[in-house]
C-alpha positions in Angstrom: 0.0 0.0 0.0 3.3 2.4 0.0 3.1 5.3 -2.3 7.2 5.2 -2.6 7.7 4.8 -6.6 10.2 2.3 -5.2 7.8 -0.1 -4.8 7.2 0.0 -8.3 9.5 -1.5 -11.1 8.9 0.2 -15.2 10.6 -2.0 -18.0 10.3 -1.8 -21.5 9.6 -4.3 -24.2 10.0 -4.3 -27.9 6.5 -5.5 -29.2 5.9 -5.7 -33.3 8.6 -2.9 -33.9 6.9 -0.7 -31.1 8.4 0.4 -27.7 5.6 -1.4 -24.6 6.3 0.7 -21.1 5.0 -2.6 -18.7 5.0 -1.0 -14.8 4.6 -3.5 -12.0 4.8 -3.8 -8.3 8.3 -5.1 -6.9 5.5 -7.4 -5.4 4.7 -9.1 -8.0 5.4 -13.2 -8.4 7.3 -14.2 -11.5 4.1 -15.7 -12.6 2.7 -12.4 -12.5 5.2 -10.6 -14.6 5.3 -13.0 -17.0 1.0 -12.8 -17.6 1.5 -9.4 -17.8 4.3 -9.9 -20.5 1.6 -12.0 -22.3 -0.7 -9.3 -22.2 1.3 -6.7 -24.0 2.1 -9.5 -26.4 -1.3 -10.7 -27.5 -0.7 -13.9 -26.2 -2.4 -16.2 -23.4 -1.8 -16.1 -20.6 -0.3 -19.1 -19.7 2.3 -18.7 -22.7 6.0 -19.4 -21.9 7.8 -16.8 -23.2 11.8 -16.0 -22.9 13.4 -12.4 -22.4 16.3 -11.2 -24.2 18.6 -7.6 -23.9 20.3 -6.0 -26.2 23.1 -8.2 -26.4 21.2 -11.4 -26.9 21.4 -12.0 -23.3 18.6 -13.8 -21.0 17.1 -11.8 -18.9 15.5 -13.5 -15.8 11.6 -12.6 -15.6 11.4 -11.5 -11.9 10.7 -8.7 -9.8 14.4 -7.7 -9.2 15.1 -7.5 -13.0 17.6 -5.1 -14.4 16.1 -1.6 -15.5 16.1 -0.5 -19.3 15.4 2.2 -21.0 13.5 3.0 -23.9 16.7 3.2 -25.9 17.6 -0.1 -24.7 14.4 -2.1 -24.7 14.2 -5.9 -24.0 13.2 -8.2 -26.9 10.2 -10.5 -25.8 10.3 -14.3 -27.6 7.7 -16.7 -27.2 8.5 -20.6 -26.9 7.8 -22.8 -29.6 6.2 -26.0 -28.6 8.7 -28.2 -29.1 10.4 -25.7 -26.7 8.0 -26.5 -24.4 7.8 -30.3 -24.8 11.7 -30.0 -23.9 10.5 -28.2 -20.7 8.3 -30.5 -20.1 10.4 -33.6 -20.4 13.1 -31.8 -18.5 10.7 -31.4 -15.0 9.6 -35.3 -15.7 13.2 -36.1 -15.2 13.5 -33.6 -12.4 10.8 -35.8 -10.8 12.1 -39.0 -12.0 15.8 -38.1 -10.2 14.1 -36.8 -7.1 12.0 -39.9 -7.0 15.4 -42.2 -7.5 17.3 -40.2 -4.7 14.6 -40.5 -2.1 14.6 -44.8 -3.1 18.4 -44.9 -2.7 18.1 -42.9 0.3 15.4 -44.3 2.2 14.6 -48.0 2.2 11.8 -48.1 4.2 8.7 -49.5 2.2 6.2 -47.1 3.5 8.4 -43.9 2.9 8.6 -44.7 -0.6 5.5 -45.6 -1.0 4.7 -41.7 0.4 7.2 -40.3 -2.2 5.5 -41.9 -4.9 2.1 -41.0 -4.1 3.6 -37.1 -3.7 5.2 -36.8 -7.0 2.5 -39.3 -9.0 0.0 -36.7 -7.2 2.6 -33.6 -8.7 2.6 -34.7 -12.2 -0.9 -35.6 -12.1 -1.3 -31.5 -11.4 1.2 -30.7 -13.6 -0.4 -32.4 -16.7 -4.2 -31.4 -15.8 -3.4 -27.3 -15.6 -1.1 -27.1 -19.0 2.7 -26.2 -16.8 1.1 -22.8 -15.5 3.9 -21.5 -14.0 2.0 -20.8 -10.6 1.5 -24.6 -10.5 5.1 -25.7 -11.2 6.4 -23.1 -8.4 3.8 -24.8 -5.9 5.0 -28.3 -7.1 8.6 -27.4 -6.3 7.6 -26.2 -2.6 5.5 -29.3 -2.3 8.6 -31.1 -3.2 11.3 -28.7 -1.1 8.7 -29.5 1.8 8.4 -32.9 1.8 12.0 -32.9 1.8 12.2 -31.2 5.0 9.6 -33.4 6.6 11.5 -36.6 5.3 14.7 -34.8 7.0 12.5 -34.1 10.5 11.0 -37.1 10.4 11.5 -38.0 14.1 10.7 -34.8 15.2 7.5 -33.2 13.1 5.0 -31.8 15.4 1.3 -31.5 13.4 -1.3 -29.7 13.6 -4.2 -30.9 15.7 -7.1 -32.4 13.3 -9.7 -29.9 14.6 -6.7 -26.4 13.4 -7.4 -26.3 9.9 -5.3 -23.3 9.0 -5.0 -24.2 5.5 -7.1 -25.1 3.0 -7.7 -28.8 2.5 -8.1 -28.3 -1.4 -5.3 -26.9 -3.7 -6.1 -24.2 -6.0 -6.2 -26.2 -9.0 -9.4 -28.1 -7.7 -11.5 -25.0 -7.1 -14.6 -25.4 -9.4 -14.6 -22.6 -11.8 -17.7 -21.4 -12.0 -19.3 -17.8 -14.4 -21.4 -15.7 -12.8 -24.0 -14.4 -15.7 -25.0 -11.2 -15.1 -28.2 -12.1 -13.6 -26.7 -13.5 -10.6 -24.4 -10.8 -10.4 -27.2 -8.2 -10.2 -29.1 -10.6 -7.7 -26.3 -10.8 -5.4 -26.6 -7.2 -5.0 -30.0 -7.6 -3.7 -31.1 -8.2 0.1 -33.5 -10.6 -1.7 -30.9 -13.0 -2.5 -32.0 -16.6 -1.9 -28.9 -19.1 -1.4 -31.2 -22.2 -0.8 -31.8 -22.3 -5.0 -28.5 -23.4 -5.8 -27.8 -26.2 -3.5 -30.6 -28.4 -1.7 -30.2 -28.1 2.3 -30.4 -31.7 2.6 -29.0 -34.5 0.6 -30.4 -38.1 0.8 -27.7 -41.0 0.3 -29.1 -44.6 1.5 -31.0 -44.5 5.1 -29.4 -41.2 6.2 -29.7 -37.5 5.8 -26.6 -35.1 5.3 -26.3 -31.4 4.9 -24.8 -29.9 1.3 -21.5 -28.8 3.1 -21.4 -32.5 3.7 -21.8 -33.7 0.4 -21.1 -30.8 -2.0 -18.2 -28.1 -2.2 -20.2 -24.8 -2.1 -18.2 -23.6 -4.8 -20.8 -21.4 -6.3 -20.7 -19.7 -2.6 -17.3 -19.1 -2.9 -17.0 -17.9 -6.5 -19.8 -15.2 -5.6 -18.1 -14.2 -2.4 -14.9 -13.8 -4.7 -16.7 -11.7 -7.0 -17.6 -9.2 -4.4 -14.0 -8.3 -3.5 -13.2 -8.1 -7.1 -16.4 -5.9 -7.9 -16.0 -3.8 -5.1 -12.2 -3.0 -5.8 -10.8 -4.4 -3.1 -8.6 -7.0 -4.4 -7.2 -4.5 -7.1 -6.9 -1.5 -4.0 -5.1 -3.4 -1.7 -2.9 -5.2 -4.3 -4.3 -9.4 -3.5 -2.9 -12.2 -5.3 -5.9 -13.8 -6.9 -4.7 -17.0 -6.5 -3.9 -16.4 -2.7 -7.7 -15.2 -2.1 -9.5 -18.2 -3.3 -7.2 -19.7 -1.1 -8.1 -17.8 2.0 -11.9 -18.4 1.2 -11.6 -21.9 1.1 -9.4 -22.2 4.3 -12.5 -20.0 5.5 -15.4 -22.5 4.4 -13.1 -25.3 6.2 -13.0 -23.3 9.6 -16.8 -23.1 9.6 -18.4 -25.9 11.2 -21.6 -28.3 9.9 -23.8 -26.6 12.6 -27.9 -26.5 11.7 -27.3 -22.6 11.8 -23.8 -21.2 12.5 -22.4 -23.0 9.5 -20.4 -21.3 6.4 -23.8 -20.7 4.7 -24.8 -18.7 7.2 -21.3 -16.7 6.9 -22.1 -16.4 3.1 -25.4 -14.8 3.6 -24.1 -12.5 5.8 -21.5 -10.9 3.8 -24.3 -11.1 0.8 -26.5 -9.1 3.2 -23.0 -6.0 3.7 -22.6 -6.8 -0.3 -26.5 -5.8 -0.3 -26.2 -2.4 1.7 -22.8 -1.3 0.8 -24.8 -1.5 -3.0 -27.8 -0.1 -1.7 -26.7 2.8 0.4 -23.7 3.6 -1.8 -21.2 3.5 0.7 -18.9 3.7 -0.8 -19.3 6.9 -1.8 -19.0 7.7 2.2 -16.6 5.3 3.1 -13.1 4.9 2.2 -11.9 1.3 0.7 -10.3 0.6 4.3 -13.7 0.7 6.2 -15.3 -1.3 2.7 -12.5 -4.1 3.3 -12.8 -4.5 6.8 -17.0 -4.7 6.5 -16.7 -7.6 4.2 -13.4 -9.5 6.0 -15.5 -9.1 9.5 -18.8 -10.6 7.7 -16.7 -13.3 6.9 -14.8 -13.6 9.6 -17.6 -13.6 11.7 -18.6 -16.9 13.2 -15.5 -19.0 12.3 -15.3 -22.2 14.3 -19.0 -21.7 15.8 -19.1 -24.5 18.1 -23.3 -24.4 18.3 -23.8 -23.5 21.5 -24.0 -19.9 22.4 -22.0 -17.6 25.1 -24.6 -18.2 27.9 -23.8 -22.3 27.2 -20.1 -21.5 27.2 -20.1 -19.0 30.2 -22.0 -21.5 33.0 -20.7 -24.8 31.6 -17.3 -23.0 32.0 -15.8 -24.4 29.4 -12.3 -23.7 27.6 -13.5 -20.6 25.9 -14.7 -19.0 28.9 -12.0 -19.9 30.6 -9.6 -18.8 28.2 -11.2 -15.2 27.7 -12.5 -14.8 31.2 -16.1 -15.1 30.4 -16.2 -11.7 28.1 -18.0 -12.8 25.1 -15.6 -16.3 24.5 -17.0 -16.8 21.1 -16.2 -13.7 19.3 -12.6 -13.2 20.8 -12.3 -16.6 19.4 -13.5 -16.0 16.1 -11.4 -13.1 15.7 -8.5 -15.5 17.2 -9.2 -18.0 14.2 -9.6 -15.7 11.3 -6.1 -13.9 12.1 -4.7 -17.7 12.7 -5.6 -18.2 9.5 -4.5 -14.8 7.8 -1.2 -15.7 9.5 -0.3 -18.3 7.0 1.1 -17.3 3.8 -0.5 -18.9 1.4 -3.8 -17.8 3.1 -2.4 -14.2 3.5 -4.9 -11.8 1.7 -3.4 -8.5 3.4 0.9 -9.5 2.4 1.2 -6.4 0.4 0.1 -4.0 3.5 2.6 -2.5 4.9 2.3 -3.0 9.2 0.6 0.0 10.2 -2.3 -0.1 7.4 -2.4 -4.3 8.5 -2.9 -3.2 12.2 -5.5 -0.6 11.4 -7.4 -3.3 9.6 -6.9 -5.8 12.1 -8.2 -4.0 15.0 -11.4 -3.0 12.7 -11.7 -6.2 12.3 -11.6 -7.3 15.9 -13.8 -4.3 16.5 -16.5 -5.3 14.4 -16.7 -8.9 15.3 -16.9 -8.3 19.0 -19.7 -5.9 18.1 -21.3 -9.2 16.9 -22.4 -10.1 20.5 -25.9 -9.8 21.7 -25.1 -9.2 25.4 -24.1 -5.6 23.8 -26.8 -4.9 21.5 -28.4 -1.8 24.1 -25.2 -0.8 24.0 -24.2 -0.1 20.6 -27.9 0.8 19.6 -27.9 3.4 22.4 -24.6 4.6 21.3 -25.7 4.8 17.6 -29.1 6.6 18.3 -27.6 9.1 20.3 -25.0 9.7 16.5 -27.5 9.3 14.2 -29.9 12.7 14.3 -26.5 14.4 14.0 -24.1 11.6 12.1 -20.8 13.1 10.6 -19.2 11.1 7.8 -15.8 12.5 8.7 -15.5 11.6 12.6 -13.8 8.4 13.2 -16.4 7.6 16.1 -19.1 7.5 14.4 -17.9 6.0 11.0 -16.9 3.2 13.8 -20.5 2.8 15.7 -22.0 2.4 12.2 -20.2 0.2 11.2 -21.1 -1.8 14.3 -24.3 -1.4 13.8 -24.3 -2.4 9.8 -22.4 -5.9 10.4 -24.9 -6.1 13.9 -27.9 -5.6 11.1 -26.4 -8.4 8.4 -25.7 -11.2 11.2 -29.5 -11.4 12.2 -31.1 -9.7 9.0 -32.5 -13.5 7.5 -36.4 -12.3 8.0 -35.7 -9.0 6.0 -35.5 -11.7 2.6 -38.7 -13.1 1.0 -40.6 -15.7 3.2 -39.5 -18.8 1.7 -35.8 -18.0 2.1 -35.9 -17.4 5.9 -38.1 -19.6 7.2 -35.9 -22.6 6.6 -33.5 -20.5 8.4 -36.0 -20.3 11.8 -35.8 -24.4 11.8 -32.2 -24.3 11.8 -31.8 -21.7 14.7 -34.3 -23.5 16.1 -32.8 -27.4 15.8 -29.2 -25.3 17.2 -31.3 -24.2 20.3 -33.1 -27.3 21.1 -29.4 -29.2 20.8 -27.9 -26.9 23.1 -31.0 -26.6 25.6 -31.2 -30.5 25.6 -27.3 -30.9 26.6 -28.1 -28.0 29.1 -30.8 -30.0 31.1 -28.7 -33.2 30.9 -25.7 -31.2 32.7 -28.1 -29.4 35.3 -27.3 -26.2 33.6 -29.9 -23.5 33.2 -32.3 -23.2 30.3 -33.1 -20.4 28.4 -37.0 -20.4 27.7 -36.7 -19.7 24.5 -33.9 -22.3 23.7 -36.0 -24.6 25.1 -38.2 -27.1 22.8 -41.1 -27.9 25.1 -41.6 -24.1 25.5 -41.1 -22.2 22.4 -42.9 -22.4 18.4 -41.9 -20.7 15.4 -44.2 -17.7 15.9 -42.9 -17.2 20.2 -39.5 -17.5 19.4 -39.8 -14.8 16.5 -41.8 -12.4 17.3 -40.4 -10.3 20.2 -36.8 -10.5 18.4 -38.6 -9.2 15.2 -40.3 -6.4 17.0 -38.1 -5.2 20.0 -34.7 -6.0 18.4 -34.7 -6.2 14.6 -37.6 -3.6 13.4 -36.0 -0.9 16.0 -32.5 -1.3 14.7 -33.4 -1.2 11.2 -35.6 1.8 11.6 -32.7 3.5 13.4 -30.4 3.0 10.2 -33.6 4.1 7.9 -32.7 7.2 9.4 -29.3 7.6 7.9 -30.6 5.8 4.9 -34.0 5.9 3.9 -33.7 3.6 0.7 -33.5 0.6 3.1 -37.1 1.0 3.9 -39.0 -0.3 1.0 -36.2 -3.6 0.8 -35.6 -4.3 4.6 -38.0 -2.4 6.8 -41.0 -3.5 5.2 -40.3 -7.0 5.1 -39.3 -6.8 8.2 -43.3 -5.6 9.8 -44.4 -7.7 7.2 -43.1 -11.1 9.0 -43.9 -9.5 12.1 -47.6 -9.0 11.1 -47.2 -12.6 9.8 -46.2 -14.4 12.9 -48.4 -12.1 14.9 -51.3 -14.1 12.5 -50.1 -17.8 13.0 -50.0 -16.8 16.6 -53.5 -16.0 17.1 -54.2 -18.8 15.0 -52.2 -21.1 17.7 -54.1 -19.7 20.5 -57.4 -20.4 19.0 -56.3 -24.1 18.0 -55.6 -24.2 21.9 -58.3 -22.7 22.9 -61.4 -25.0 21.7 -59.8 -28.0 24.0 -59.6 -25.8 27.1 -63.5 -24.5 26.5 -64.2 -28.2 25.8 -62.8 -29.5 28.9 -64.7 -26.8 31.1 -67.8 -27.6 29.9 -66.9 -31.2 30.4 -65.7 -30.3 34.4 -69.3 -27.9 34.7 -71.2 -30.6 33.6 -70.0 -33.3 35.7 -70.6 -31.3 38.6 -74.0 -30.4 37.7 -74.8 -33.7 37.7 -73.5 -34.8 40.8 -75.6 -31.7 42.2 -79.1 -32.8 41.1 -81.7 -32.6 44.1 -78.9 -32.1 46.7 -80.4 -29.3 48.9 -78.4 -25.7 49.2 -78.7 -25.5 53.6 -78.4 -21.6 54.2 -78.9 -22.2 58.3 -81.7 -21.7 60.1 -85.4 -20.7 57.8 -83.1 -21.4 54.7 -85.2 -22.7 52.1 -84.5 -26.0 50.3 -83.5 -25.7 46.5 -83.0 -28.4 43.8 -80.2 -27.4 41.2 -81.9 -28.4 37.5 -79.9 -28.2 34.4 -81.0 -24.9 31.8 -80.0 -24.2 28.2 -78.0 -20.8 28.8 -79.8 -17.7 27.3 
């Protein structure tokens, strides 16, 4: 992010008897460079192409190239195939020699059976993405690392199962999926339904799994993708593409296969801050750093959800509360996971920062997902409302409080979409509850009423959160932008209205038993009444009780 023209490298080219001025970032990867070569060339991208100076020289096709002038221009010559067959055949016996090293080294059956698998698995990648050059510099770290684990055999210390800081998928598998231009404009809509693409539930023999068990949401990822490319940010803050499909699926394998805290839940989320920054143009208001750190935080949000809430955590005293000292243990945790994760390189969406800009980010970050906790929701709403009447765009404290409030309105904004989208979200919070209040009564822990399944319906357990928490905080932010009302705030009193309805409809259904079992009770006791006298005392007159048809 340095505006030093140091960090920037300008070489020339000789293109088709024309001079090409090519500027880069001394950032850059070989790869990089060399697509950006192909560019200026009118080749594709993955073309191997070789460099020459003035002298007939090679040049090497990295960042720390030697300058040139325009005098002096480089000569750019693109392989042949047989060129690249000879490539080819050269890595295969690269491979092969490798391969024959480790079996003279190493005469342990199993070890060589490992090596094979590694490089069989290498050339396998190799063949199926056409020698990218991206793909042949991961192959040679896969190889320079299994090296070093060979070497530190006796002495490796893995990571537990249940850390999965990096993605369980390489690159090259990520589904490639185009967005038409339908989608694209429907993601930018609060209306958004993610249930169309990929069934909840799959069915395989007797048993029932969820789609994160049985398909790669890689339709989620590709649209969360698109968002930081639409919105600027991965061109802004200089990302390696390659490095943030990476980070999003290292994401989608640190969200848990909860009924409701689960990575669909972290998608529709960030398409809900996708949907407002649209909507209320903020980015008109904002600057790219608050934009970023909105859709990281969304993201971020609810990494490694256990399912069981803060109260669960807090009283059952488990290793969360412990650790964090019972202040809300979930979202210092998720913040914990999400930088865990940034802290790997190959997951590292923010490399290019330089410390200061990473820290600002990072503590918005950690602002906004502690913000996330319902035990402060009077807080920041009190805070915000007291900003709002007279909100300035250019104080830091209340850019900050608003963008509490905005990620706040996106983690529990499922009834502002159509009906049929968030009512399958209701059984899922729902299923979550009744897990965690069923464990609860099991460990003689207290029970939330509403968490607890012989207690609440769909209608109970909606409609106070619709109308005390949800209506009022979205009403609040109508005031600061009044184009939400017509998307969000209207749905919003329209679910109310319509869980208001199938509550009176409950109450009636349980009101004909109870009038049918008075009757039954008055009737029995009329009956056992029949010429029994009423004795007043002393010149009371005798009475016998008969049975009337009421008026």
């Amino acid at each position: 992010m340095g505006s030093a023209s140091s960090a920037y490298r300008v070489i020339y080219l000789e293109v088709d008897g024309r001079i090409q001025k090519v500027v880069f970032s001394r950032f850059c990867s070989p790869y990089d460079i060399r697509e950006l070569f192909c560019t200026a060339l009118g080749l594709p991208r993955n073309s191997s192409l070789s460099l020459l100076d003035s002298t007939g020289a090679l040049v090497s096709i990295d960042p720390t190239m030697p300058h040139n002038t325009e005098r002096s221009p480089y000569k750019v010559v693109p392989l042949s195939g047989g060129q690249l067959a000879d490539k080819e055949e050269l890595f295969q016996n690269v491979l092969t020699q490798v391969a024959e090293q480790f079996s003279r080294a190493f005469k342990i059956n199993e070890l060589k059976t490992e090596v094979t698998n590694r490089l069989t698995m290498l050339e396998k990648r190799v063949e199926l993405e056409g020698m990218k050059m991206v793909e042949i510099e991961k192959c040679r770290n896969d190889i320079k690392k299994l090296r070093e684990e060979v070497a530190s055999r006796n002495n490796s210390h893995f990571l537990d199962d249940n850390k999965k800081l990096t993605p369980s998928r390489d690159v090259p598998s990520y589904p490639k999926y185009h967005l038409s231009q339908e989608t694209m404009e429907a993601l930018r809509q609060p209306t958004f339904d993610v249930w169309q693409w990929e069934p909840n539930e799959v069915r395989t023999g007797d048993r029932t799994i969820t789609a994160e068990q049985s398909v790669h949401p890689a339709l989620m990822l590709r649209c969360l993708e698109h968002m930081y490319h639409d919105l600027d940010l991965v061109k802004d803050f200089n990302m390696n593409p390659v490095t943030l499909k990476r980070w999003l699926l290292c994401i989608h394998d640190n969200y848990r296969m909860n009924p409701f805290h689960n990575f669909r839940h972290c998608f529709c989320v960030t398409q809900m801050m996708y949907s407002m920054i649209c909507l209320c143009r903020l980015q008109e208001t904002f600057n790219q750093v608050d934009i970023l750190v909105l859709m990281t935080a969304a993201v971020c949000h609810d990494l490694d959800h256990p399912g069981y809430n803060n109260t669960y955590q807090v009283n059952a005293q488990t290793d969360l509360a412990v650790r964090y000292n019972d202040i809300s243990p979930l979202e210092n945790h998720h913040c914990a996971v999400a930088f865990q994760i940034l802290s790997q390189p190959d997951c590292n969406i923010f490399s290019a920062l330089d410390p200061d800009a990473f820290k600002h980010i990072r503590q918005g970050i950690i602002t906004l997902i502690l913000a996330t906790d319902m035990a402060r929701h009077g807080e920041i709403l009190d805070s915000f409302r007291h900003k709002v009447d007279s909100f300035d765009f250019t104080d830091e404290e209340h850019v900050t409080c608003l963008k509490m409030v905005l990620i706040k309105c996106c983690d529990v904004s499922n009834e502002v979409r159509p009906m049929e989208v968030a009512d399958p979200w209701v059984d899922c919070l729902l299923e979550e509850y009744f897990t965690q209040s069923d464990r609860e009564k099991a460990e003689g822990l207290p029970v939330a009423p509403f968490m607890d399944r012989e207690k609440v319906t769909k209608p109970t357990a909606q409609i106070g959160f619709i109308k005390f928490v949800l209506i009022t905080m979205f009403e609040t932010v109508m005031k600061l932008f009044p184009q939400i009302e017509e998307v969000m705030v209207l749905p919003l009193r329209e679910s109310r209205d319509r869980y208001e309805e199938l509550k009176r409809a409950e109450d009636a259904m349980t009101e004909v038993p109870n009038k049918k079992s008075e009757n039954s009770t008055m009737e029995r006791r009329n009956d056992s009444s029949k010429g029994q006298p009423l004795s007043g005392g002393e010149g009371s007159v005798s009475v016998r009780i008969t049975k009337t048809k009421p008026l």
